[in-house]
C-alpha positions in Angstrom: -2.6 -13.7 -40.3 -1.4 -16.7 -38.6 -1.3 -17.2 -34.9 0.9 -19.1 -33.1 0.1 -20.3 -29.8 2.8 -23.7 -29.8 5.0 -21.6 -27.3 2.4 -21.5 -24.8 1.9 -25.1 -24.7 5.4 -26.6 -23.2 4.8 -28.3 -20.0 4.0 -25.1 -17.3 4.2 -22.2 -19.6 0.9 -21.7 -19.9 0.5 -21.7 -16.0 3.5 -19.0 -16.0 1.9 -16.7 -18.6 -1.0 -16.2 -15.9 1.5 -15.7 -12.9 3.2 -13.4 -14.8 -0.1 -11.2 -15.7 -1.4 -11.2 -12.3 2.0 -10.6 -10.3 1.7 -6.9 -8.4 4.0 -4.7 -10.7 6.0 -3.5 -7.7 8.4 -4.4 -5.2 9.5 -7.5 -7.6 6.4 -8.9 -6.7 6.8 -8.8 -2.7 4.1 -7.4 -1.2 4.7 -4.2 0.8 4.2 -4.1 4.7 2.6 -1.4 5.6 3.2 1.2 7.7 6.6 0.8 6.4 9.4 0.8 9.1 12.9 2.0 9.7 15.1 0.4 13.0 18.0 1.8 13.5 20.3 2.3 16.7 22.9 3.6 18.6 24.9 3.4 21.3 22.2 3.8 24.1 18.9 3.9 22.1 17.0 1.5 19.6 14.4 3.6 17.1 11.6 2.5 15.2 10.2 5.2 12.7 7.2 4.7 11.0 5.2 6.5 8.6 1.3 6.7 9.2 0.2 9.9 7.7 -3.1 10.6 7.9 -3.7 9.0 11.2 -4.9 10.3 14.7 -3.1 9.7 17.5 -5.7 7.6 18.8 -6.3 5.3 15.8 -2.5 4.2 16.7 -2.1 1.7 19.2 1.5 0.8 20.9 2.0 -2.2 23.1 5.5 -3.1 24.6 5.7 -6.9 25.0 9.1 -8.7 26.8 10.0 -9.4 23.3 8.5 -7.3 21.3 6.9 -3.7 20.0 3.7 -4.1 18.7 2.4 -1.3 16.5 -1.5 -1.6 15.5 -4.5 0.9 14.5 -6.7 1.2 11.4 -6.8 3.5 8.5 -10.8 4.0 7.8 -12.2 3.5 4.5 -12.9 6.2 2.5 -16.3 6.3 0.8 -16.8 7.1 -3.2 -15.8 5.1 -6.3 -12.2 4.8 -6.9 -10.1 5.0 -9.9 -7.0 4.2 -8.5 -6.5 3.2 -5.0 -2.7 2.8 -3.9 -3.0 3.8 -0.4 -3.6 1.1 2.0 -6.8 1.3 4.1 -8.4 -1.0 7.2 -6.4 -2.5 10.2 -3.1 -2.6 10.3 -0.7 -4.4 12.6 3.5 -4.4 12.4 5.4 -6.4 15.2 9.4 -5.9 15.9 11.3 -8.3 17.9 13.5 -6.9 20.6 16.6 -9.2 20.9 18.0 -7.4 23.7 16.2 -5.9 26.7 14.9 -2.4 26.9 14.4 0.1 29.7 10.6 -0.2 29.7 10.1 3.1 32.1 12.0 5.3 29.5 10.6 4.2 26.1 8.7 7.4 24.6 7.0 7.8 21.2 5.9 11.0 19.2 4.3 11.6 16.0 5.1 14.7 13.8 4.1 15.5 10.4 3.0 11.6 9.8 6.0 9.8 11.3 5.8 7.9 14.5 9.0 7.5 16.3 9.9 5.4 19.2 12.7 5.4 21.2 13.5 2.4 23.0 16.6 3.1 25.4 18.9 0.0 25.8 18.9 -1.4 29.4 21.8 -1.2 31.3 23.1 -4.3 30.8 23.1 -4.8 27.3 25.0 -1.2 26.7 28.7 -1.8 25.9 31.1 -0.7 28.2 34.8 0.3 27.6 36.9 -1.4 30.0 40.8 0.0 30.2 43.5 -2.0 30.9 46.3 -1.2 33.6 49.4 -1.8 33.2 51.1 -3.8 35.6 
């Protein structure tokens, strides 16, 4: 049996064989964010939803910047050998940019059956208004 390993050779195919074996096998090698988000809106609200199962309320930290929503806590470690270990564990920190403002005294969050959602109300301002037109 004859091998052939002339294939491998051309100028950075070799280097590509090992990017290939070491790639993560999902997402098309991007690597995931975790918690993973969802930001969606409408016409007087903005919400982030976020799933964190697993997690106290206290181990979840929220922090409402001018520009931003920071989301932070830490997942502990748990203790034993692993076999397989596909859910993510240590601190954690996810920041989404505002682009327009927010009414800071009615933001609220809750967290029910693993998902934190936070509903950040638009400020006056930046909520469209329908104007009519009269007819002169």
């Amino acid at each position: 049996m004859v091998l052939d390993f002339n294939t491998l050779y051309y100028p950075g195919r070799f280097e590509r064989l090992f990017e290939d074996f070491f790639k993560p096998q999902y997402g098309e090698g991007r690597r995931i964010a975790f918690p993973p988000l969802n930001v969606s809106e409408d016409e007087g609200n903005y919400y982030v939803r976020s799933e964190i199962p697993g997690l106290a309320l206290d181990a979840v930290d929220l922090t409402l910047t001018e520009k931003s929503l920071v989301i932070r806590g830490e997942r502990p470690t748990e203790q034993g050998k692993y076999y397989r270990q596909e859910r993510p564990a240590g601190f954690f920190q996810r920041v989404v940019v505002l682009t327009v403002p927010v009414d800071r005294d009615k933001v609220r969050a809750t967290l029910a059956d693993g998902v934190l959602t936070v509903v950040l109300p638009k400020a006056e301002g930046s909520v469209p208004r329908k104007i009519s037109i009269d007819v002169a």
